[in-house]
C-alpha positions in Angstrom: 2.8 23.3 -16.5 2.8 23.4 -13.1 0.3 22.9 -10.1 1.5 24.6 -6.7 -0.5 23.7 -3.8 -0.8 25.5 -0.1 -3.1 22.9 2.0 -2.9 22.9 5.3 -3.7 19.3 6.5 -4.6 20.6 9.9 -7.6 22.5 9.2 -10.9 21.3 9.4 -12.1 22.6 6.0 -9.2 21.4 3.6 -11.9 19.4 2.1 -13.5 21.6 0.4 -10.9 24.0 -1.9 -10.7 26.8 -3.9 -8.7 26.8 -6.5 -7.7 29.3 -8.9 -5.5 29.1 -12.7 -4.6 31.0 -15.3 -6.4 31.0 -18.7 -5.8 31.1 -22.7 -3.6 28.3 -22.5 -5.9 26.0 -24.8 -6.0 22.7 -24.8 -5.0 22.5 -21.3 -6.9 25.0 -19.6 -9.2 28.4 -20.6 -12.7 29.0 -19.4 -14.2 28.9 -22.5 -13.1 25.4 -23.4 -15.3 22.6 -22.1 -14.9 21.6 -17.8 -12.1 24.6 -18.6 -9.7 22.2 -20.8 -8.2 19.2 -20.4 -5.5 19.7 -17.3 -8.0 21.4 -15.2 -10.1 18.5 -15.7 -7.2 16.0 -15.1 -6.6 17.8 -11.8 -10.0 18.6 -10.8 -10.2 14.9 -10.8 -7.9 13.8 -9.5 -8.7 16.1 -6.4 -12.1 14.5 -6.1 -10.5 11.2 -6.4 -8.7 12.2 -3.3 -11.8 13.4 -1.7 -11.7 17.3 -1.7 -14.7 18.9 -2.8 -13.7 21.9 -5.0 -16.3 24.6 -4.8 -14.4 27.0 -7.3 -11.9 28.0 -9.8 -11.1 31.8 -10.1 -9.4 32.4 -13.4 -6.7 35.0 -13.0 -3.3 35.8 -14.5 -0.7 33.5 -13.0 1.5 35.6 -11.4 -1.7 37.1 -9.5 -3.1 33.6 -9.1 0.0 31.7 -7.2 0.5 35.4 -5.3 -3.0 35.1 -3.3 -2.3 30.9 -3.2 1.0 31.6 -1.2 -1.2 34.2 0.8 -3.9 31.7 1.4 -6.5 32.8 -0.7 -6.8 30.1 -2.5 -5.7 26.1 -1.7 -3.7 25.6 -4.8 -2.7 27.6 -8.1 -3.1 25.5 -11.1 -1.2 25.1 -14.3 0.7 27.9 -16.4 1.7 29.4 -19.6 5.2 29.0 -19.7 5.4 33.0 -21.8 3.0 33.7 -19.6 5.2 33.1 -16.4 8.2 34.3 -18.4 6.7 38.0 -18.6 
């Protein structure tokens, strides 16, 4: 697993994120599994914790998903298949 995360502490909104992650990688993370599994939970968290505010999670392919974070589209990619990032 891996989290990969583009925040720019200078801007005024970093607070609140967007946040996107791959999916069918159960238990960790899928949408169809409760709060979207446990990882995204664990780093949803832990975010929170740290006082961001996430107002979504997008649920793309990985490759797609860590693209548009490096472009800025999203804050941070979350957590991958390993096949997944293999193929």
């Amino acid at each position: 697993m891996i989290l990969a995360v583009f925040i720019d502490p200078v801007k005024a909104d970093t607070f609140t994120l967007s946040l996107t992650t791959g999916d069918d990688y159960p238990p960790f993370t899928d949408r169809k599994l409760a709060q979207g599994g446990m990882a995204t939970t664990l780093v949803l968290n832990a975010f929170e914790k740290s006082g961001y505010f996430v107002k979504e999670i997008e649920w793309l392919p990985w490759k797609r998903g860590y693209t548009l974070a490096q472009r800025g589209q999203y804050h941070a990619a979350l957590l991958q298949n390993a096949a997944e990032k293999a193929g």
